[in-house]
N, C-alpha and C positions, 0 to 999 in steps of 0.2 A: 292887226290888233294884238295885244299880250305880248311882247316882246323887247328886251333890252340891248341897246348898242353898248361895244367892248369897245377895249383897244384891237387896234390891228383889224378892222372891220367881221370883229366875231359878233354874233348876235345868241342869245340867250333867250329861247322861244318861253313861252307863260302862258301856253294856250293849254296845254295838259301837264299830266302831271310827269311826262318824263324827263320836261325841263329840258330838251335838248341843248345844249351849247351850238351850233353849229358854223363852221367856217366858211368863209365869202366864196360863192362859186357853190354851194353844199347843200344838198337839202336834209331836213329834219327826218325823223324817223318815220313818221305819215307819207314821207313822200312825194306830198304835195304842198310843200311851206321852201321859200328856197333862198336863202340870204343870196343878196346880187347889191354888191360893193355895203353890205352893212347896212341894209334892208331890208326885210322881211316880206316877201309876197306869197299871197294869195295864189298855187298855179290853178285851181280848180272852180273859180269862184264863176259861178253862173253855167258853169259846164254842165248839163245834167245828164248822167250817163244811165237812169232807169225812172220815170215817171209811169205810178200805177192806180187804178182804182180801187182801194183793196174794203173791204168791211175792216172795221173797227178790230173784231174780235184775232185777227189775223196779227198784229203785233205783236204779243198778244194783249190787249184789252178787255177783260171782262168787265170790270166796273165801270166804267169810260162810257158815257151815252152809249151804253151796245148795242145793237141794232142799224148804226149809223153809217156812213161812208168815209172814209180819210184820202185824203189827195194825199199818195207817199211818192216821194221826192229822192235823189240820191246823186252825191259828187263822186268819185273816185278816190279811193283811200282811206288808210285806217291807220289808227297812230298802235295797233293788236297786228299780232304776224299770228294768230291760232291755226295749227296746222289740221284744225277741220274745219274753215270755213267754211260754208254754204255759195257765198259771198267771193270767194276768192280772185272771179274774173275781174269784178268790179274792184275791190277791198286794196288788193295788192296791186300795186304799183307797179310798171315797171322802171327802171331807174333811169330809160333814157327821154324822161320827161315826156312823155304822149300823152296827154288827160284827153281820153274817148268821151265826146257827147254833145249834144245840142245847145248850143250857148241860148240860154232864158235869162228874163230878166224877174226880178222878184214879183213885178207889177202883173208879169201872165203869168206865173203861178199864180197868186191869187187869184187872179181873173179866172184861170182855169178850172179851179176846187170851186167855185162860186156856181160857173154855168156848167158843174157836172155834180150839184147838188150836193155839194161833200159839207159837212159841219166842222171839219179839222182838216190842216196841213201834216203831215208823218214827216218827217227828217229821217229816216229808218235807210234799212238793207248794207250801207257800210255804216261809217261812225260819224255821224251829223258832226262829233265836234270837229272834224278836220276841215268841214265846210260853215264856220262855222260866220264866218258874217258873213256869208250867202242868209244863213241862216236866220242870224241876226236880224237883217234886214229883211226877209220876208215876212218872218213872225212879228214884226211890230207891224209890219203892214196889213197880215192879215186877222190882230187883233183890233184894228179900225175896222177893219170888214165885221166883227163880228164872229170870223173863226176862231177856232181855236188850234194850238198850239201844241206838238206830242213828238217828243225825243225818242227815237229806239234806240239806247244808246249802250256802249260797255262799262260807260262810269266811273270816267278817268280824266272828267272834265277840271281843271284848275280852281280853286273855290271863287277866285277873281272872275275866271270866264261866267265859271254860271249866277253867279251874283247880280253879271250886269245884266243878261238875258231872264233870270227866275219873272222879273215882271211879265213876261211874255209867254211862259211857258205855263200849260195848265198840265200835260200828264206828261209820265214819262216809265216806259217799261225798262227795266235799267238789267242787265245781264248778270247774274251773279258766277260765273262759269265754275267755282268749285269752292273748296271753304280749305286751303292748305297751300302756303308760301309756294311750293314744291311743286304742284299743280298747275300756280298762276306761271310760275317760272322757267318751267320745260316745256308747258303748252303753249301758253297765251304770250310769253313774254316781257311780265309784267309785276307788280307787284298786289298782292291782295289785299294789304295794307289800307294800300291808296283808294282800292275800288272801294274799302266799306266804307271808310270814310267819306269818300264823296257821296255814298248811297245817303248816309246820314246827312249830306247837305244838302241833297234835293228833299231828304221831309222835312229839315229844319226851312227852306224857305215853301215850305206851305206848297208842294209840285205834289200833285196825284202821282205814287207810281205802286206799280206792281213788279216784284222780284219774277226772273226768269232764269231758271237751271236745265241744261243739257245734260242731261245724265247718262254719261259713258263707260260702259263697263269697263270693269276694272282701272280706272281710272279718278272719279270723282262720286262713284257709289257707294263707296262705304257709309256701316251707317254712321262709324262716326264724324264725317263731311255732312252726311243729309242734318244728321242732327247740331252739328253745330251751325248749320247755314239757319234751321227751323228755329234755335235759340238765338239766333242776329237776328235773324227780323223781328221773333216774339220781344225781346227786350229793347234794341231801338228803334223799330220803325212801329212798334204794335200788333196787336193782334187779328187787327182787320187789313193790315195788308196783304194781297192776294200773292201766292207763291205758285206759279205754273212752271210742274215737273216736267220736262220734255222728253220724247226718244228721239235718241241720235240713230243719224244712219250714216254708215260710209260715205267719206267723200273725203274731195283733196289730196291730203297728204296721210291720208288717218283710213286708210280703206281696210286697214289688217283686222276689225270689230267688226264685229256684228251691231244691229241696232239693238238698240237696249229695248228686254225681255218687260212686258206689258207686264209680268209681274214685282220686275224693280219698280217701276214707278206707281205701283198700289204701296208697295212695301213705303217709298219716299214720300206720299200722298197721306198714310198714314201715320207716318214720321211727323208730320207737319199739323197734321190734327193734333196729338198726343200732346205737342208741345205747345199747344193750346190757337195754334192759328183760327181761324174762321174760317178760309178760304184757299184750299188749296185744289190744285190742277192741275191731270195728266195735260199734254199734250201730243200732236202729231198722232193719235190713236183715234180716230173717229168711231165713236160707237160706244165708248167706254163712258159709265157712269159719274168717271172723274172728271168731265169734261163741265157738268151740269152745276150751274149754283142753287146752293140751299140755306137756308134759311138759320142760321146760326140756333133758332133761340127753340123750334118748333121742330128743327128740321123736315119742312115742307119741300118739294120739288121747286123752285121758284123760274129758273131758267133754264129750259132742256134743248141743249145744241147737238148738234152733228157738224162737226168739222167746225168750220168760220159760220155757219149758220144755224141764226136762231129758230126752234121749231116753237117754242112758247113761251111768254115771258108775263109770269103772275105780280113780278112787283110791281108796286103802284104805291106812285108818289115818296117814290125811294123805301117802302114799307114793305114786309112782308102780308101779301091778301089774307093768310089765314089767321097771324096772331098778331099782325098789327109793329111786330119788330124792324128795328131802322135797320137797311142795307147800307152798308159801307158806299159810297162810291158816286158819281153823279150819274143820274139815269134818265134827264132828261134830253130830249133828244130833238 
């Protein structure tokens, strides 16, 4: 899908935004897209190289039915080269075409999240768009079941691609990795441009999502990064969308940092308040106060986690119990 034929059998991929040109014999930058004679294929499609049971909250989702379970799902490849993957066995490719994993068909995923009581499918762990009519096709099928449907994604999807899937898609945790050209371009390999933009397309078609930042020292800490990312979302996504700050830890290609100091991300948590958010949140830090949601209007205790797990949760019927204030988010479950 998303794709234009050339002369001289080049093809012109339209599934992201890096537009690859690529030539007959040549695969796109994901890795897993391969023009063969001025065609476009699919090499990853039904291959699944991690299927997990995760809680909702682990995405991360806060506002997202939490409490609940998600059937997460994952192809090989990523159209991001970030030299601190988490992800990198899976994410990065290697270029002599070997896509590791269990061939499934969309029909047992579903089937699968069904009889392991899951209320959503996740597309998460590499970058769902490069799987992406795997994907396509699963989430229409699992919106006839009744699931629902949830992107972990970097947010570099083509406005075309996610247009024809937004009917299907109900949340989507979208990466925001840093807020500076410079950043997106030595790190990620990409342009930052492109990613706010698409951020803005998934709340222009009406997609639940929640921003997610990796905060790495001396790299994407400054406050003037936490604050300009805290003024993107206050001014186009609004003030109820949730921003979960994260610590990074060594890994990859990026092992010369430390993880970031539990008091940057108070410092970035309170960046995000100031600038008027509702809802902001460390992560990776279990135990920390920033983990827990409150109550925008009373500030009551409303949901107190540890880790992925819920220890108490007072809203009721998407309301705050003590002043009766509406919580951003769907919380049925």
């Amino acid at each position: 899908m998303f794709y234009e034929r050339d002369k001289n059998n080049l093809v012109r991929c339209r599934l992201c935004r890096h537009n690859c040109i690529i030539n007959d014999g040549k695969l796109g930058i994901c890795g897993v897209r391969e023009n063969m004679n001025g065609k476009l294929y699919s090499l990853n499609y039904g291959i699944i190289c991690a299927e997990h049971l995760d809680p909702i909250e682990k995405k991360p989702l806060f506002h997202f039915m939490p409490g609940s379970r998600t059937y997460s799902i994952a192809m090989a490849g990523c159209n991001f080269a970030c030299t601190h993957c988490q992800n990198h066995a899976i994410s990065q490719v290697d270029q002599n075409r070997a896509i590791i994993g269990k061939e499934m068909t969309p029909q047992e995923i579903v089937q699968r999240a069904i009889d392991s009581n899951c209320r959503s499918i996740s597309y998460t762990y590499t970058e769902p768009t490069v799987f992406y009519e795997f994907a396509y096709d699963t989430a229409r099928l699992a919106r006839e079941a009744g699931l629902k449907n949830i992107f972990v994604t970097n947010g570099y999807i083509s406005k075309e691609a996610l247009s024809k899937i937004a009917p299907y898609l109900d949340a989507a945790n979208i990466d925001l990795k840093g807020f500076s050209e410079s950043f997106y371009q030595k790190i990620v390999y990409a342009k930052l441009s492109e990613v706010l933009d698409s951020i803005i397309e998934y709340r222009r078609h009406g997609i639940w999502i929640e921003i997610t930042t990796l905060v790495i020292p001396e790299l994407n800490d400054s406050e003037s990064e936490l604050h300009g990312t805290a003024k993107f979302i206050a001014e186009n996504l609004g003030i109820d969308t949730p921003w979960h700050v994260t610590q990074f830890f060594p890994t990859y290609k990026m092992t010369d940092r430390n993880r970031t100091p539990v008091s940057t991300l108070g410092n970035a948590r309170a960046i995000g308040l100031a600038a008027g958010l509702n809802y902001v949140y460390q992560g990776n830090v279990p135990g920390e106060d920033g983990e827990n949601s409150f109550c925008p209007s009373c500030k009551a205790a409303l949901i107190k986690r540890y880790g992925f797990t819920i220890e108490t949760n007072r809203i009721i019927d998407g309301k705050c119990s003590e002043c009766g204030f509406a919580i951003a988010g769907f919380f049925t479950v």
